[in-house]
TIDOTI-374689 format. One record per residue (C-alpha): residue number from 1; chain; x, y, z. Coordinates in steps of 0.02 Angstrom, whole numbers, plus 32768, in hexadecimal, padded with zeros to 4 digits. Layout:
k=NUM&c=A&xx=X&yy=Y&zz=Z
...
This chain:
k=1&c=A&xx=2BA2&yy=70FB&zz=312C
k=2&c=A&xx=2B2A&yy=7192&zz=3137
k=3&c=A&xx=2B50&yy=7250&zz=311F
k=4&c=A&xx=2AF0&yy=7264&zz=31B5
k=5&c=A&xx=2B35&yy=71E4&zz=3233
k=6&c=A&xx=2AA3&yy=717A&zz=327B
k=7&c=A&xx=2AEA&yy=7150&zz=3320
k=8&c=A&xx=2A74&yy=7127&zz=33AE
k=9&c=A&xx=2A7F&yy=71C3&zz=3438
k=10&c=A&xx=2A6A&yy=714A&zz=34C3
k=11&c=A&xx=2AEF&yy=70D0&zz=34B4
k=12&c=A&xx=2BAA&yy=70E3&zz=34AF
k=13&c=A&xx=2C16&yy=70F1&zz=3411
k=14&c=A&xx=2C51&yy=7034&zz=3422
k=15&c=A&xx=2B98&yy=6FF5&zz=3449
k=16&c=A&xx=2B65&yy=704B&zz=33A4
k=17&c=A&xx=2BF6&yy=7000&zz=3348
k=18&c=A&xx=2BC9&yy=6F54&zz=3395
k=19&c=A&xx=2B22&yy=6F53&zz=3372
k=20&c=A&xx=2B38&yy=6F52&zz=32AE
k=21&c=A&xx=2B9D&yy=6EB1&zz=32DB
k=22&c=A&xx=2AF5&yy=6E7B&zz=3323
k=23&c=A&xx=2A74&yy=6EA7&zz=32B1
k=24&c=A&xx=2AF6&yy=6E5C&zz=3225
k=25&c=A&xx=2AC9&yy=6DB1&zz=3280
k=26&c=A&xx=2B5D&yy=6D5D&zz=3221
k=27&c=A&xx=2B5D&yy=6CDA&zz=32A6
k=28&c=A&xx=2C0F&yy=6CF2&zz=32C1
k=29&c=A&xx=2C60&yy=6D34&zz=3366
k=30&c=A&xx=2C8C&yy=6DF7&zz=336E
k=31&c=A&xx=2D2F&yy=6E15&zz=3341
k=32&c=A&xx=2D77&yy=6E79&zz=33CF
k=33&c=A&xx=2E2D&yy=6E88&zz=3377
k=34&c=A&xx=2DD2&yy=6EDE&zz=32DE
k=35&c=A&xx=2D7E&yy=6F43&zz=3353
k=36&c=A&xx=2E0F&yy=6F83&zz=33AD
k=37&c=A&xx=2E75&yy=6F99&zz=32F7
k=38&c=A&xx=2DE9&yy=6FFD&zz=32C3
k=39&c=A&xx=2DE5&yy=7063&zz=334A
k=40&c=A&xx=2E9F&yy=7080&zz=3346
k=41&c=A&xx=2E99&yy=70A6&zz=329D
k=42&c=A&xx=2E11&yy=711F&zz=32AD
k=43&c=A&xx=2E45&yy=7165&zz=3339
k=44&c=A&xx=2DB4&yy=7155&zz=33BE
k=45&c=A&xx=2DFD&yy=70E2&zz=3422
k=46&c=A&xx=2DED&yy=713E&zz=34BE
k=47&c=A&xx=2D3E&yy=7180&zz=348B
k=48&c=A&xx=2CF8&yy=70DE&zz=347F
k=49&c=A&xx=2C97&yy=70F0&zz=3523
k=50&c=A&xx=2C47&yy=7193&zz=34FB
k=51&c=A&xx=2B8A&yy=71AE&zz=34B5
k=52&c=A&xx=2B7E&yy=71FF&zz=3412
k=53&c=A&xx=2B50&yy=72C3&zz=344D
k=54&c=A&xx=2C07&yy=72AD&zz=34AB
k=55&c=A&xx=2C68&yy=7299&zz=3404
k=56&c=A&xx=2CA3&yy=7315&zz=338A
k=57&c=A&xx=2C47&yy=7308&zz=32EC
k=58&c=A&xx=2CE6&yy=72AF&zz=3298
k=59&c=A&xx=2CDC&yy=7236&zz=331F
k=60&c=A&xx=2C28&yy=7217&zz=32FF
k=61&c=A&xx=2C60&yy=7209&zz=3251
k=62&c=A&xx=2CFF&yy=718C&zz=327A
k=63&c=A&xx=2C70&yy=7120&zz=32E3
k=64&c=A&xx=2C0B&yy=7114&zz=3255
k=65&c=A&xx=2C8F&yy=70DB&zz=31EB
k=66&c=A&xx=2CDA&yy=705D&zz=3267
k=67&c=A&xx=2C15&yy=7017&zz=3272
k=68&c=A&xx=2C0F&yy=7003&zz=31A5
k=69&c=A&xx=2CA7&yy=6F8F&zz=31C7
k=70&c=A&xx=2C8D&yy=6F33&zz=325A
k=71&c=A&xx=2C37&yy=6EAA&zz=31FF
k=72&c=A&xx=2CC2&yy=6EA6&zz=316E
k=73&c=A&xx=2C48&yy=6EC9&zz=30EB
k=74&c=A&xx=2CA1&yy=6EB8&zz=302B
k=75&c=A&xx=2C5E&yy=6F63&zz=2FF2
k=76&c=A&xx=2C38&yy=6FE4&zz=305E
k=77&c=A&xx=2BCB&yy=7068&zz=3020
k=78&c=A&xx=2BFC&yy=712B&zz=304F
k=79&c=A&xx=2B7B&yy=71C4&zz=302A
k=80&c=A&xx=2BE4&yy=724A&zz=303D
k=81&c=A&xx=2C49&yy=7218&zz=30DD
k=82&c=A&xx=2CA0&yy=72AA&zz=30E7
k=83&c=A&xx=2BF9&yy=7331&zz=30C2
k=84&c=A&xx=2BF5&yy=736B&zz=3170
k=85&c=A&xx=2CAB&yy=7375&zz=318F
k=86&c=A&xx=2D2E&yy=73FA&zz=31A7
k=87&c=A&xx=2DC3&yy=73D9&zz=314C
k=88&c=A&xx=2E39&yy=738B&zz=31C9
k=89&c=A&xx=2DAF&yy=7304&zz=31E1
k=90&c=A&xx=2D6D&yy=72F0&zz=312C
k=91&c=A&xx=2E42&yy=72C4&zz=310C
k=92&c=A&xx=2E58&yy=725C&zz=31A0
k=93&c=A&xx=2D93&yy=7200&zz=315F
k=94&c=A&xx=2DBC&yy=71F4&zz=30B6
k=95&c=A&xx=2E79&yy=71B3&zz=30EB
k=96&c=A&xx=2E1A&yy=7132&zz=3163
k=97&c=A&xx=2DD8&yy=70F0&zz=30BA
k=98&c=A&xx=2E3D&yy=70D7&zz=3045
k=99&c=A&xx=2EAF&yy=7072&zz=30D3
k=100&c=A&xx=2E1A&yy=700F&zz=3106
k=101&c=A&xx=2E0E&yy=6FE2&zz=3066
k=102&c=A&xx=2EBB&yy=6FAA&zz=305B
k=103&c=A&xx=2EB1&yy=6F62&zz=3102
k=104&c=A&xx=2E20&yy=6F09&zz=30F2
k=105&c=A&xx=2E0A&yy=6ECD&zz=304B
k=106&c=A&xx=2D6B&yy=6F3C&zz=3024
k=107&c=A&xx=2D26&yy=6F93&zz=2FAA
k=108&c=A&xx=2CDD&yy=7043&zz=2FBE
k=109&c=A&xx=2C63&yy=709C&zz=2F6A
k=110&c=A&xx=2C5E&yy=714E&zz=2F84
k=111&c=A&xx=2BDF&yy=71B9&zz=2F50
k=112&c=A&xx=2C19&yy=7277&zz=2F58
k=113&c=A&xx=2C23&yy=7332&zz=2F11
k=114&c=A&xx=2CCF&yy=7361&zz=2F5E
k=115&c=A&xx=2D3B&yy=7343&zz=2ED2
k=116&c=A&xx=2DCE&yy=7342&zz=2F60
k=117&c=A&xx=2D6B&yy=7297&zz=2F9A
k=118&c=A&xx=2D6B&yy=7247&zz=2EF8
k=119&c=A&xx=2E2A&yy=725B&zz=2EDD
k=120&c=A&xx=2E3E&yy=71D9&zz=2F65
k=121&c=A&xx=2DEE&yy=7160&zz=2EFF
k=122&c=A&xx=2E36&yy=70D6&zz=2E6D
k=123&c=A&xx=2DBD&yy=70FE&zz=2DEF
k=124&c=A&xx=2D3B&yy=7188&zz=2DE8
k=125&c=A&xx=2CA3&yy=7185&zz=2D93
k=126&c=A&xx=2C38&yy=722B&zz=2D5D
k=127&c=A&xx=2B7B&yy=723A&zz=2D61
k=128&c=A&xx=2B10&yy=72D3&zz=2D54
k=129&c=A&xx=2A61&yy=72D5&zz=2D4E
k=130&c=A&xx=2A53&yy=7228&zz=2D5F
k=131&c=A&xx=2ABF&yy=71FD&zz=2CC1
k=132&c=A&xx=2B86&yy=71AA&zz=2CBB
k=133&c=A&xx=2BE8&yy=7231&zz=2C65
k=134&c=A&xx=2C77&yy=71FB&zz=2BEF
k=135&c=A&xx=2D0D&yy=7248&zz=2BE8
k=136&c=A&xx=2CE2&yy=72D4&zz=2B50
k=137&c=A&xx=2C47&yy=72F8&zz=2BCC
k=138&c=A&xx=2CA6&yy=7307&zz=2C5D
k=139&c=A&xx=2D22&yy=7379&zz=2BF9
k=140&c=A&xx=2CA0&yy=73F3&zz=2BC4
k=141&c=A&xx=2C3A&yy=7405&zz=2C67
k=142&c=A&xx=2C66&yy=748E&zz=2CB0
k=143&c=A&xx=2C14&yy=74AF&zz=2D65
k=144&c=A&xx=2B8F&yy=7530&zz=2D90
């Protein structure tokens, strides 16, 4: 999942959702049931038919998301899914996530700056200028 969403402008939310089911080429049948979970879940259900410039930017943002796990992957990587957000969006996102992950058995990595993202997560880990921080670090950074 991208900060910025990556959806194609010319095909509908579901047709960009299916296509990572495609380009996955897992051999398997897509899983229409998952689909429609995930769109429950996330709450596009009835957006499903529109083209990206006709959602909200959380929508765009819940399409992404229900793309990363179409295909059921075991880790799903997140760079700051919730950067372009408002708040009611980056809670509703970040909630999507950590029940996905319940849901679905997955494991996600989240790579963020919003310390109100991280709390959503079972174990945190620090890094600033490209260095893990240990706990004393962490304890005597203080922010600029």
């Amino acid at each position: 999942m991208f900060q910025r969403f990556n959806l194609l402008p010319t095909v509908s939310a579901e047709e960009n959702i299916r296509l990572a089911h495609e380009i996955a080429a897992t051999g398997k049948p897509f899983d229409e049931k998952l689909l429609d979970s995930l769109s429950e879940l996330l709450g596009i259900r009835g957006r499903l038919g529109h083209r990206p410039n006709e959602l909200s930017g959380g929508e765009q943002q819940r399409v992404a998301i229900a793309r990363a796990l179409i295909t059921r992957p075991a880790i799903v990587l997140a760079d700051e899914p919730t950067g372009n957000l408002d708040t009611k969006n980056s809670d509703a996102v970040l909630g999507m996530l950590r029940e996905s992950s319940r849901e679905l058995n997955q494991t996600v990595l989240m790579i963020t700056h919003n310390p109100e993202a991280a709390q959503i997560a079972h174990r945190t880990l620090n890094m600033r200028d490209g260095q893990m921080l240990n706990a004393e670090q962490m304890a005597g950074y203080v922010a600029p």
